[in-house]
N, C-alpha and C positions, 0 to 999 in steps of 0.2 A: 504493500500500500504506500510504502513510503520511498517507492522508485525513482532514483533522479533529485530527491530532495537535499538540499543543501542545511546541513542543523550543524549549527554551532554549537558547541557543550562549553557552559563554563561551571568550573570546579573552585569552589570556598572551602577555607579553613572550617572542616564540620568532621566531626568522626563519621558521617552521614556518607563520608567521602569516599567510601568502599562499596556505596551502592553505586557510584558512577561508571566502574567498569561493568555491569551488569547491564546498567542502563544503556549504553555506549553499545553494548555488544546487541542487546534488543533491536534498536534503531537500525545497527548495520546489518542484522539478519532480514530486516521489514525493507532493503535495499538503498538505505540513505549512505548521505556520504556523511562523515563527521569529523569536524575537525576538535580541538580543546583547546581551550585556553584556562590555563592553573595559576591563583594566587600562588606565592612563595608558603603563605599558611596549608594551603592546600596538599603539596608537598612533601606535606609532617606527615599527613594522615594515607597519603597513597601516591607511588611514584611513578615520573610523565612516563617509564618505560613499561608500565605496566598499562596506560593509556594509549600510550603508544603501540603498543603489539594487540589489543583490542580495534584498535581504528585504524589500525596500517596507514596513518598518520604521526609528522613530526610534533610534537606537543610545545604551545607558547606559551612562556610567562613573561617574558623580556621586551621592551620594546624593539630589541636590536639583539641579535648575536654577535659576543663580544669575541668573537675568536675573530669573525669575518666582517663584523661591520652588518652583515643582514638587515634591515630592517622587516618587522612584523607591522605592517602597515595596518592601524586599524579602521582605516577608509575602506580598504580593499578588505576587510573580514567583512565588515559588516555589509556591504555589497554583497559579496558573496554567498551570505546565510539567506536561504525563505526563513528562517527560524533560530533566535538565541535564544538557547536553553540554559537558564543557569540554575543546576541543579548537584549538588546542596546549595543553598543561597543563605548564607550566615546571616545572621542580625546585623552584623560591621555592614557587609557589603550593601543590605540593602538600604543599610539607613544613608550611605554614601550616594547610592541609586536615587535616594530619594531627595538629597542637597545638593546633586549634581557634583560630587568631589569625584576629583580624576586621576586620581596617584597611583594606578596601573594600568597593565593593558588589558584585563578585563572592563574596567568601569570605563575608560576609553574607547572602548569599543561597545560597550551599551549607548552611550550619548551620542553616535555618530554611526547606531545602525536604523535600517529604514525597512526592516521587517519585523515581524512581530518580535516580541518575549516575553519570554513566560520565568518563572520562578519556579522552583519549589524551596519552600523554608524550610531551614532544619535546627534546631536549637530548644533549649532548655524551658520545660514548661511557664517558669518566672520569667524569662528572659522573653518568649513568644506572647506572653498575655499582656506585657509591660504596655501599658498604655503609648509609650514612646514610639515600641515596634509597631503596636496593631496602629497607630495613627502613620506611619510612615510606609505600612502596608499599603493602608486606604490610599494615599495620594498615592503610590504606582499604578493600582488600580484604575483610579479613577484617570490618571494620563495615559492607561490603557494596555497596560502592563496584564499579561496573565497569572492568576498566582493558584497553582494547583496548593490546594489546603491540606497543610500536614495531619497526618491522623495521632491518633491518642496508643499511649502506651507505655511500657517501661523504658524509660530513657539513660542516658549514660550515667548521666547522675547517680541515679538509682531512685531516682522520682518517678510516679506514674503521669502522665497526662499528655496535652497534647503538644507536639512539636517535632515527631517522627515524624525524616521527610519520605513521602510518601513512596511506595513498594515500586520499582525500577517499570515492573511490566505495568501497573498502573499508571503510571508516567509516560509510558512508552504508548497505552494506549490514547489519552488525555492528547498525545502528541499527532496522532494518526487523525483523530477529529478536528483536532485545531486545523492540520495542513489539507484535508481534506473538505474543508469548507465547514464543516458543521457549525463549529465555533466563529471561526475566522470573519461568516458573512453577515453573523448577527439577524439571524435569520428570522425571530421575534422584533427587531425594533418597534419600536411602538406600542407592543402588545402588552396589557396590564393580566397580572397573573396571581391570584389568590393561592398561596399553599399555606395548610393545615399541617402539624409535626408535631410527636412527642407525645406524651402521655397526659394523662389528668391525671391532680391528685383530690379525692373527694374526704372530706378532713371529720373523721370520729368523733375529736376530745382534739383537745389542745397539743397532746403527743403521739395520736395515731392517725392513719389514715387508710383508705382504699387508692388503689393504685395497678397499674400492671409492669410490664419489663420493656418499654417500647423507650428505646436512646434515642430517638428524632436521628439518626444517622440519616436516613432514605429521607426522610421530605426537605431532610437542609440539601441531601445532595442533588435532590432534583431542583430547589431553588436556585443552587449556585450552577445549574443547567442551564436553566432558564434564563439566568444574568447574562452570564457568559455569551449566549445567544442573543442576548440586547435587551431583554424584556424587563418590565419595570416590575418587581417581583415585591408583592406584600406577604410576608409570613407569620402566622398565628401560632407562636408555638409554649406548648406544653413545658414546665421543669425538666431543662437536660443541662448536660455540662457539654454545651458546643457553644461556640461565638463562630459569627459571619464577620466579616471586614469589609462582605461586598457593599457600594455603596449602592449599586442598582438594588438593594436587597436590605426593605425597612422590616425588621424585626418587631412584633409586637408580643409581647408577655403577658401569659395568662394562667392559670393553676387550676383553674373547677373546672370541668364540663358547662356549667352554664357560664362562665364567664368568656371559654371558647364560642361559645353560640353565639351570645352578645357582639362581640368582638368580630368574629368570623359575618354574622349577617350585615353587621356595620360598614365593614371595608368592604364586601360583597358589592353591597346598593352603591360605589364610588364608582363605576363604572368597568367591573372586572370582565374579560374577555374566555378565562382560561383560568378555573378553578380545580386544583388538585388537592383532594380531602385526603390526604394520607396520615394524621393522627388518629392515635388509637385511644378513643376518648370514650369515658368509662357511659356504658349502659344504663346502672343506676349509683346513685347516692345515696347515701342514709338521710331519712326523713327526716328524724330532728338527732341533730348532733348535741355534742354534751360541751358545756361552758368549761369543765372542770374533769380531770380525768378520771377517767373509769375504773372504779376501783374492783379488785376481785374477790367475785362473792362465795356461797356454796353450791351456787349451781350451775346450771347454764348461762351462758348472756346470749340474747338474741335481738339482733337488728333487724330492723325495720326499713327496706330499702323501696325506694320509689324509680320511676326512671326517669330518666333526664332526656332532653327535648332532643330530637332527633335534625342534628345540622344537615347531613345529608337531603333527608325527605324535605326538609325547609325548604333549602336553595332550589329542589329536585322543583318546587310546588310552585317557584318564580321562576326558571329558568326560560330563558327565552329561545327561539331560532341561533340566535349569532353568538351563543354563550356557549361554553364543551366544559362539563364536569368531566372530573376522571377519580372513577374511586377506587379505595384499596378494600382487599378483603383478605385476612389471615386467617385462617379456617384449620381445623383438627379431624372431620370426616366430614365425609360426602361435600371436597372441595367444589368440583366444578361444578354442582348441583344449588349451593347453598353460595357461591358466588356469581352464578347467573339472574337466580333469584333476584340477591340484591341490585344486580345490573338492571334491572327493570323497575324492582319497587323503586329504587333513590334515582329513578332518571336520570343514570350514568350514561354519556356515551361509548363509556370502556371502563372497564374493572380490572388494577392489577390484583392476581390471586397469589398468594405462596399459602403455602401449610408448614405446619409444624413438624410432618411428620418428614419432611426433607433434611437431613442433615447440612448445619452451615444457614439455614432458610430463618429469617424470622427477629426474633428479639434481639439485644446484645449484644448483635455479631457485625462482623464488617461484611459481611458476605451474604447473597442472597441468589435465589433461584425465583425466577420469576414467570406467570404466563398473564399474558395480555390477551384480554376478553371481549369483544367489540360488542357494538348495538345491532349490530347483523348478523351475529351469532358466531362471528369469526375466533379463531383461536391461536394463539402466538406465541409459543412456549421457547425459553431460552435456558443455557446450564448456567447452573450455577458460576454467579460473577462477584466481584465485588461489587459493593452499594455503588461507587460511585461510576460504574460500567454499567450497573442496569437501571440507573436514574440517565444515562444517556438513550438507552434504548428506549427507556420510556417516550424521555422527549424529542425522540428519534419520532414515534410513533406520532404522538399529537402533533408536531410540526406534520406529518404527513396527511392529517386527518383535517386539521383545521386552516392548513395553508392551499391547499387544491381544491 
């Protein structure tokens, strides 16, 4: 897919620095060419001969070779590149990226190249949430900058969260949509985009609550789909531990079931085009909750649950011609039976379905199997991917659906 393409790899001082030969070797298997360019930091962590013999490419850090005078013209890289990829992308270098400092031939050669770039960050959970970096994120962003979002994990530190730069062939695919148009042509412009993510919490007592296992992984990754492709994206999401930096992508916080409802019908009526219900918002809540905690008695305790207003069937019940719901349904038996169903009662034009009973499929996980369910009774099953490979398929789908 990536025949004839020209991808620049730049390499940062990151331990993250050992996924570049993985990555590098990806790229040239999918038929690109690749050249590197390595800070001196970079260096520490993995060396140009081992980049070098992955890319059957000379590898630059210097502006000149100092044996022969050489110069590494950074006109003629970035010329050169459809695509600089700077991946690990340190905290230093991006906040450099982002003041326009030039005291290498990597950030020389970002300021004076005329194709895309994209990032991927890689550093320390404090150091990535630092108001400093996520604000010097946003402005690449927003001058147009790609920033593939690190995912969460155990890091070098020995801390858990997020800041792992994201998995080589993840990357590598992220790379294949970008030069392949998908991203590239922003193929939403204009379009306003409602997505729902994340769980509800429905509150007991002051120390308990109802809940289920849903991380808003999949509807942030389909927001940050959506962005990427131009669309102006409002998100209603559920208590999770993700942050967005895109700025096309207004975050709105909410915790109960009816206060999604609220929320979600509200930005609804602003004029949304392209509503994706993919939060997993609780059924019922407890009738009447307790001021004070529950204390344990001698017998049973037994609540009293009611159910909670159905966002789906709402929107289902105003939905107009020029409008496309797309719902999710995660089911435990009789999947495609009990998600066609709902594909008709909540006036979905398509239903993604996954089960439980899939390994990798579902909750907590970064990985997901997915089948796509039309209004025509059509069926679209893909393997198991990661979240953020089957929120492209997704919007793979609804550009197809809503753009012809």
């Amino acid at each position: 897919m990536l025949k004839g393409k020209h991808i620049l790899l730049g390499i940062t001082g990151s331990i993250a620095a050992y996924k570049a030969a993985v990555l590098a070797r990806a790229l040239v298997k999918e038929g690109a060419q690749v050249r590197v360019i390595m800070t001196d930091m970079a260096k520490q962590f993995i060396t140009p001969l081992t980049m070098a013999t992955v890319t059957k490419n000379p590898i630059l850090v210097e502006f000149y070779n100092p044996e022969n005078g050489d110069w590494n013209s950074h006109i003629s890289l970035g010329m050169w590149a459809d695509l600089f990829l700077i991946a690990p992308a340190s905290a230093n270098t991006i906040a450099k990226m982002a003041t326009g400092i030039a005291d290498n031939l990597l950030l020389t050669t970002y300021l004076s190249a005329r194709c895309p770039v994209a990032v991927a960050p890689a550093m320390d959970v404090d150091m990535f949430m630092h108001e400093v970096t996520q604000s010097n994120i946003a402005l690449l962003q927003k001058r147009g900058v790609y920033v593939i979002e690190p995912a969460s994990g155990e890091l070098a530190s020995g801390l858990d969260g997020k800041g792992r730069m994201e998995e080589p062939e993840v990357i590598a695919e992220y790379v294949k949509g970008l030069l392949s148009g998908k991203r590239g042509e922003r193929s939403f412009s204009g379009t306003n985009v409602l997505i729902t993510a994340g769980p509800t919490v429905e509150k007991l007592d002051p120390v308990r609550y109802l809940s289920n296992y849903s991380s808003g992984k999949m509807g942030y990754s389909i927001a940050e789909e959506f962005a990427v492709r131009g669309a102006s994206v409002t998100l209603i999401s559920g208590p999770v531990n993700i942050k967005t930096v895109n700025p096309s992508i207004k975050v709105i916080g909410v915790t109960t079931a009816a206060q999604m409802y609220e929320k979600t019908v509200e930005e609804y009526n602003k004029g949304t085009q392209i509503a994706v219900l993919a939060a997993a918002v609780a059924d019922f809540t407890p009738h009447k909750g307790s001021g004070t905690k529950i204390k344990r008695g001698g017998g049973n305790l037994v609540l009293e649950l009611v159910p909670t207003k159905d966002i789906a069937a709402s929107l289902g019940e105003i939905k107009n011609k020029n409008t496309m719901h797309i719902g999710f349904a995660l089911e435990t038996d009789h999947e495609d039976e009990n998600a066609r169903t709902k594909l008709k009662n909540k006036n979905f034009d398509a239903i993604v379905l996954n089960s439980l009973n899939d390994p990798g499929a579902g909750f907590a996980v970064d990985t997901n199997k997915i089948t796509i369910i039309g209004s025509d009774g059509s069926s679209l099953a893909f393997p198991l991917k990661h979240k953020r490979e089957a929120a492209s398929d997704i919007v793979d789908y609804v550009e197809k659906l809503f753009l012809c």
